[in-house]
C-alpha distance (Angstrom), angle and dihedral (degrees) to the residues before:
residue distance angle dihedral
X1 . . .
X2 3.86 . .
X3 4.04 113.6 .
X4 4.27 111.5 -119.6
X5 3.52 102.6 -106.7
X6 3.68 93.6 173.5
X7 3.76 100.2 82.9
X8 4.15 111.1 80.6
X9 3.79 114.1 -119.6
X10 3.53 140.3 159.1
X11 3.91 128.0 -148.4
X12 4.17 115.7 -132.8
X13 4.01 115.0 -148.4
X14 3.72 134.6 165.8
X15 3.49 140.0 -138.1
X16 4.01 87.0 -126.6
X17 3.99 140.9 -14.9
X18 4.03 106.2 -63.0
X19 3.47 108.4 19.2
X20 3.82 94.8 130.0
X21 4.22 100.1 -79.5
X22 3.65 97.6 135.4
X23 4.14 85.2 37.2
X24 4.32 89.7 47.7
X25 3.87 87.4 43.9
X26 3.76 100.5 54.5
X27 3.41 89.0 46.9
X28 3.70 99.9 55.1
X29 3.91 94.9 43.7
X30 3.61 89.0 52.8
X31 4.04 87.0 55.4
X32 4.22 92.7 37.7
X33 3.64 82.7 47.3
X34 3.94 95.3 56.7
X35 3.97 86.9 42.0
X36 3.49 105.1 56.1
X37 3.83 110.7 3.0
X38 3.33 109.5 -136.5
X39 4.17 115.9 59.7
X40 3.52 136.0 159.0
X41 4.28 134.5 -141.4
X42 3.48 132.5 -147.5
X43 3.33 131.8 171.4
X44 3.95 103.6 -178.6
X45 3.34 100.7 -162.9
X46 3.41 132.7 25.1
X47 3.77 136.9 -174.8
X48 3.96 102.3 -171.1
X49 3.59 114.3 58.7
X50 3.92 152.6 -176.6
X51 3.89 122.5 -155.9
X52 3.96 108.0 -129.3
X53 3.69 120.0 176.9
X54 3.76 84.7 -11.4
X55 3.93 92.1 -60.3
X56 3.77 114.9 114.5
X57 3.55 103.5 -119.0
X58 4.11 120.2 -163.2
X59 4.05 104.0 -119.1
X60 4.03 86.0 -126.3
X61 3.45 97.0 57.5
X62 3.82 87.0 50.2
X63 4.42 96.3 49.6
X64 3.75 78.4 49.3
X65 3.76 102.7 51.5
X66 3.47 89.7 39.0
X67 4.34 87.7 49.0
X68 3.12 97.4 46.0
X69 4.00 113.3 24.5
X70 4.32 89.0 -137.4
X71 4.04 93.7 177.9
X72 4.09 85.2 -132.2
X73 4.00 126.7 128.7
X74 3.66 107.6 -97.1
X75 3.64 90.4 -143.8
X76 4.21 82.8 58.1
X77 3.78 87.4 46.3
X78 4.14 88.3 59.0
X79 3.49 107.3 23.0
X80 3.83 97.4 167.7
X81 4.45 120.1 34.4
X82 3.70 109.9 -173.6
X83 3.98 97.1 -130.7
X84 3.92 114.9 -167.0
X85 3.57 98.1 -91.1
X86 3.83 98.8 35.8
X87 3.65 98.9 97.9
X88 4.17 94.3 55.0
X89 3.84 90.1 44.4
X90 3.98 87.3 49.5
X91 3.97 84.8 51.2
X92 3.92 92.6 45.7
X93 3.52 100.7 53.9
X94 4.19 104.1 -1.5
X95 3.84 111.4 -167.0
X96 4.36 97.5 175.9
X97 4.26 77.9 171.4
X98 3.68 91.0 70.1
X99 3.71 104.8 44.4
X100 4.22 88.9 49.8
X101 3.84 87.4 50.1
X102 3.76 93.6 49.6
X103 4.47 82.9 39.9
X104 3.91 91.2 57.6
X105 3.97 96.6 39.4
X106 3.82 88.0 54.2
X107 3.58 97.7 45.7
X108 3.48 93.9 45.4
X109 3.58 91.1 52.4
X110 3.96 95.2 47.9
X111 3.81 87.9 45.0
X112 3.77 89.6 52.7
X113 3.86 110.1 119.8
X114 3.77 92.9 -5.4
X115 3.62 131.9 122.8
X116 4.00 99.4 -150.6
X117 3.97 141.1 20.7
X118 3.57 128.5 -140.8
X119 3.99 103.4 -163.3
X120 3.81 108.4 -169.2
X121 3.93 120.3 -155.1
X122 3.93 132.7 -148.8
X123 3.73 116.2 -112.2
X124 3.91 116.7 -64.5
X125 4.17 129.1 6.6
X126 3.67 93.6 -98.1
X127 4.08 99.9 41.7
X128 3.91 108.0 117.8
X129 3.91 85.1 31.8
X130 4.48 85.5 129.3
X131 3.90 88.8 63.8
X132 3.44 97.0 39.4
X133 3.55 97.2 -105.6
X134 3.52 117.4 108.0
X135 3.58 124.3 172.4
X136 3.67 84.7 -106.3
X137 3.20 90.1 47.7
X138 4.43 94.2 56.1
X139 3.43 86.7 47.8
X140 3.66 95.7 64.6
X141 3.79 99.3 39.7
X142 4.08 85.7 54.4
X143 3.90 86.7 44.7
X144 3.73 92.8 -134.6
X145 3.89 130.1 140.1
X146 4.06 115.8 -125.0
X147 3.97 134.5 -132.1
X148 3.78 105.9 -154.1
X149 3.98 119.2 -134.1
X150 3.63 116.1 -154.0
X151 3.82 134.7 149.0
X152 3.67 133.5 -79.1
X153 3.76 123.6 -72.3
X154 4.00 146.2 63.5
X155 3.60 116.5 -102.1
X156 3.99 108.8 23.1
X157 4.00 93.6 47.9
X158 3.95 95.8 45.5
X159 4.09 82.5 48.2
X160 3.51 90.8 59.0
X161 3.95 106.7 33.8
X162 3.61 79.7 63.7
X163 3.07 97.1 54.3
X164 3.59 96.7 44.0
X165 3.73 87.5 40.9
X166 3.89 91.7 55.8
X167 4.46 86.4 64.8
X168 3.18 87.4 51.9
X169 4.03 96.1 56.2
X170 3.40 88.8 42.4
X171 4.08 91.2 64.7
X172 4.00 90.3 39.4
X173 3.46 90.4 -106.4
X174 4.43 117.0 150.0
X175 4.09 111.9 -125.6
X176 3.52 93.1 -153.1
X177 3.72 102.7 -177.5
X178 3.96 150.5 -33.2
X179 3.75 133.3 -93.6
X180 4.05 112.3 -164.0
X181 3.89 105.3 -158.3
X182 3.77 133.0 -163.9
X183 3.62 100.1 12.5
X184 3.75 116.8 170.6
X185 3.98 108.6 -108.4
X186 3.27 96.2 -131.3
X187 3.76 92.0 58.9
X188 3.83 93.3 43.1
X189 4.09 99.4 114.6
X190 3.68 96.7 40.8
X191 3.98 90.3 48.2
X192 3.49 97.4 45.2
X193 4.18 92.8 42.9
X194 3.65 94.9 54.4
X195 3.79 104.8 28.4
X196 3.94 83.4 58.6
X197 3.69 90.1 55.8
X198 3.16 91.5 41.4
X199 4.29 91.2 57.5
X200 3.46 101.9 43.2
X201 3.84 90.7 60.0
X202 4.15 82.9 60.9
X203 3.46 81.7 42.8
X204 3.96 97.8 -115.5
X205 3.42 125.9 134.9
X206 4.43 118.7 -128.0
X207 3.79 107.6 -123.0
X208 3.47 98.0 -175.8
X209 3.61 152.5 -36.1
X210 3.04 120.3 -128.9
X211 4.39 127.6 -157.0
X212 3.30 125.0 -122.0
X213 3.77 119.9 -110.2
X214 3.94 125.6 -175.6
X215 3.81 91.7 -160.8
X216 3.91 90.5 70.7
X217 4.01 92.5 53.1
X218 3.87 94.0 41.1
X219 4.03 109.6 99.8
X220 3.41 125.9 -122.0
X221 4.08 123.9 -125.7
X222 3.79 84.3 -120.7
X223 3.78 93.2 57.8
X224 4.16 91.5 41.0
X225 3.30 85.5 50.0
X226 3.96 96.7 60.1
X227 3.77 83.8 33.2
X228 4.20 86.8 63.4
X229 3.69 99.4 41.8
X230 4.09 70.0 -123.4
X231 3.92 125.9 171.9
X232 3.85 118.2 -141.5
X233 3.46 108.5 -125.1
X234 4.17 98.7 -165.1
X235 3.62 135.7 31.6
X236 3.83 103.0 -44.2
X237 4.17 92.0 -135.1
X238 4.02 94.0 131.8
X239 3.28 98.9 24.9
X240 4.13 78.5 124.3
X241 3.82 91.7 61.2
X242 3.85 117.9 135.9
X243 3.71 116.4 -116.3
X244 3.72 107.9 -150.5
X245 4.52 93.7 159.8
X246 3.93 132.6 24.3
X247 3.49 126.9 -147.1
X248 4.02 138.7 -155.1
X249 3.45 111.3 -137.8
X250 3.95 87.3 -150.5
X251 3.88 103.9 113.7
X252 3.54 122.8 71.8
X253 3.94 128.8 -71.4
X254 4.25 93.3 -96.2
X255 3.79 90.1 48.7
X256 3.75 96.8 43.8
X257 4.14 82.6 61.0
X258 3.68 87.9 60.3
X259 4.07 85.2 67.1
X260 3.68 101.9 46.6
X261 3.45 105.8 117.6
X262 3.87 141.3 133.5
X263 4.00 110.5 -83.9
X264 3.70 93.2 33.6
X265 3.65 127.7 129.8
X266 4.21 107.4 -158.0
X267 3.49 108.7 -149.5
X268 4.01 113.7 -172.5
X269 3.73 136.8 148.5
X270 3.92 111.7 -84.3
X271 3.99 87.2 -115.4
X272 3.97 98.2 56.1
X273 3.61 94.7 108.8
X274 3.88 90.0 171.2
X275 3.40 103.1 57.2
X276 4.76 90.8 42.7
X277 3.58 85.2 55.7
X278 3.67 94.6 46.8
X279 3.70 98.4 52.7
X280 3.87 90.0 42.4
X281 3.91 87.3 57.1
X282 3.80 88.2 49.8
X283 3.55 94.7 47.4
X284 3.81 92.6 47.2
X285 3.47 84.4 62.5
X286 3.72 101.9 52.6
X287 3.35 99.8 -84.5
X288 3.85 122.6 142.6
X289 3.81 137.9 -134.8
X290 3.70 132.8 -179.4
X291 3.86 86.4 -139.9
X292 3.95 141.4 -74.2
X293 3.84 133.0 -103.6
X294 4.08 115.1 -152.7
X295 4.07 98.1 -152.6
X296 3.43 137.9 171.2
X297 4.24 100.4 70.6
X298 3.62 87.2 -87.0
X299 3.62 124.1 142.5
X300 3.54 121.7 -131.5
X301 3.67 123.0 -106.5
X302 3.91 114.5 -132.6
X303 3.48 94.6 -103.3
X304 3.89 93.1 57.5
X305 3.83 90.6 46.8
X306 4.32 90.6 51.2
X307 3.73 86.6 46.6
X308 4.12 99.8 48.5
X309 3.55 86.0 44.9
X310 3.92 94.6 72.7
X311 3.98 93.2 39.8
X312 3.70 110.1 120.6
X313 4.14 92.7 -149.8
X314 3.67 112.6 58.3
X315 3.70 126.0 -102.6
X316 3.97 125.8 -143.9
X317 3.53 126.3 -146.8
X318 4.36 117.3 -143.3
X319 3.37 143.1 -178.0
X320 3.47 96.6 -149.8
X321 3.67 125.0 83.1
X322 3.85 129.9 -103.3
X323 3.95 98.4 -96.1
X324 3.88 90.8 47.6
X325 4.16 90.3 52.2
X326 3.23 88.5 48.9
X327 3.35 97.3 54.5
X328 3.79 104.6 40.0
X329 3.74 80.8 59.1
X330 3.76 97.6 58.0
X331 3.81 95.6 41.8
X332 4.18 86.0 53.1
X333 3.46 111.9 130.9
X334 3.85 96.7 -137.2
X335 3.86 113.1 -142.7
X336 3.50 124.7 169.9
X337 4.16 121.1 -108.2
X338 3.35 141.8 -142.8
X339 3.77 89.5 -118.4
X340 4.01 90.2 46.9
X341 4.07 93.8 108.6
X342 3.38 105.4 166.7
X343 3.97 93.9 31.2
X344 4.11 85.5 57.9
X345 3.94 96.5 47.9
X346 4.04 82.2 48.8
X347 3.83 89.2 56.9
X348 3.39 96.2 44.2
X349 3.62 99.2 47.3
X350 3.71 89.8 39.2
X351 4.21 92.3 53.4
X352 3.82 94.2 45.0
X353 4.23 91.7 60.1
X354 3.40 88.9 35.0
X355 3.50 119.5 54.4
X356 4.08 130.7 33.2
X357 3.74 107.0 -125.0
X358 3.95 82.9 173.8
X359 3.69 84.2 75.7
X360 3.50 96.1 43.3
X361 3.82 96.8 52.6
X362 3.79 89.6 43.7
X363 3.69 88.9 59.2
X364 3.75 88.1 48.3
């Protein structure tokens, strides 16, 4: 079976695991989208995964579909998931034949009727390397050239595009150009300036750079939520709010007030009466919260569980205590969800000023 390699597409890698791939991609397929209408999304192999209709579905694939309604298979969308145990089976009885097979028939099926191909990629140019598909390695069995995401800056990011860009030569595979990715605004000019320069000595073109944003890496109460194995102890209305701060409830009641502001995530032991009654005062009044985690593996008294009930953001019950909470949330990996509307629109709006996809369809 020959691969299509009449459709246009364009293969997007990173320098490392969250640089802003997932974040570059949306953005682009929202602009390829408004240019020609009708575009597919792959992302060929994936390493985090869902199981739909008992098919392990990469979580990408599924914030796309869900984006961007593409009237393609998911299972075509994410041919290959990386379970835990795929990479010793691979290694025990390796058949690379197989997985390119089931590569083309799922491109070719999300290519079918389509006028352009976004191919996603899986952290850095050499990750999948063990089963004998590298990133590098996709790109060339899809026949598609690659823009290279990597974070903000001059000399670090150049250091490793070329290195990353050096895997890709090595498979025959075009590096057609360079996204720079949460760059602090202030340092926008000066980055762009000298990392430009600093390309077209390696002979790559910059594609964009992109600013910085906190509000894309702050975690929603949904996703801390899941994060806590947590139950919701109100009505789960906010349970999408944006947590930009987290706060110990630790200090007493009058000092806790001091904190109350809108962003914040309150997290206090279930049997701090003080400090619940305090924020629902504060809230009565107009005040606003991100949410509130009760920790510690306490249960609530009755009081706690009337007052909750009337709080417009939603509150989480854990098991775990305060320090742990707060924590887990810090170390969160923040990626962005299908249910993330006002984080998507960002992106979108964000990608479409930011980066030139003139430039990258004219290399195409």
């Amino acid at each position: 079976m020959l691969l299509n390699t009449a459709t246009p597409r364009v293969f997007i890698a990173a320098t490392r695991q969250n640089d802003g791939k997932t974040t570059n991609s949306l953005g682009l397929l929202a602009a390829l989208q408004r240019r020609f209408g009708r575009v597919g999304y792959i992302k060929p192999v994936g390493q985090r995964f869902v199981e739909i209709d008992a098919e392990k579905i990469d979580e990408d694939s599924v914030l796309m579909d869900r984006v961007f309604r593409l009237n393609c298979p998911l299972v075509d969308m994410s041919p290959i998931a990386v379970e835990p145990d795929f990479t010793r089976r691979y290694l025990q009885s390796s058949n690379l034949e197989v997985l390119v097979k089931r590569i083309h028939k799922a491109f070719d099926r999300v290519a079918w009727e389509k006028e352009f191909v976004l191919c996603e990629g899986t952290g850095h140019a050499g990750v999948g390397s063990v089963f004998d598909l590298s990133n590098a390695t996709v790109a060339r069995v899809l026949s598609a050239k690659v823009v290279i995401v990597t974070r903000g800056g001059i000399g670090l990011p150049i250091d490793e595009v070329a290195l990353n860009r050096a895997l890709f030569e090595k498979e025959g595979v075009e590096v057609i150009g360079v996204i720079l990715n949460k760059v602090l605004p202030e340092k926008l000019d000066y980055i762009s300036e000298f990392a430009e320069k600093g390309l077209r000595r390696k002979g790559l073109r910059l594609l964009g750079v992109v600013p910085h944003l906190p509000i894309l890496s702050s975690p929603t109460l949904d996703l801390i939520r899941e994060e806590l194995k947590a139950q919701v102890l109100n009505p789960p209305g906010q349970i999408h709010n944006i947590v930009n701060r987290v706060v110990i409830g630790a200090m007493g009641a009058p000092q806790a007030t001091n904190h109350f502001k809108p962003g914040v995530l309150l997290i206090v032991p279930a049997d701090r009466d003080d400090i619940v009654k305090a924020a629902a005062d504060y809230l009565r009044k107009g005040g606003h919260l991100a949410g509130m985690v009760l920790s510690d593996d306490i249960p609530p008294s009755s009081g706690v569980l009337k007052a909750v009930s009337q709080f417009p953001c939603s509150v989480l019950l854990s098991g775990l205590d305060s320090y742990t909470v707060a924590s887990r949330v810090h170390d969160l990996i923040v990626k962005i969800r299908p249910d993330d509307t006002e984080k998507i629109k960002l992106v979108q709006d964000l990608i479409a000023a930011h980066v030139k996809l003139d430039d990258i369809l004219d290399a195409i």
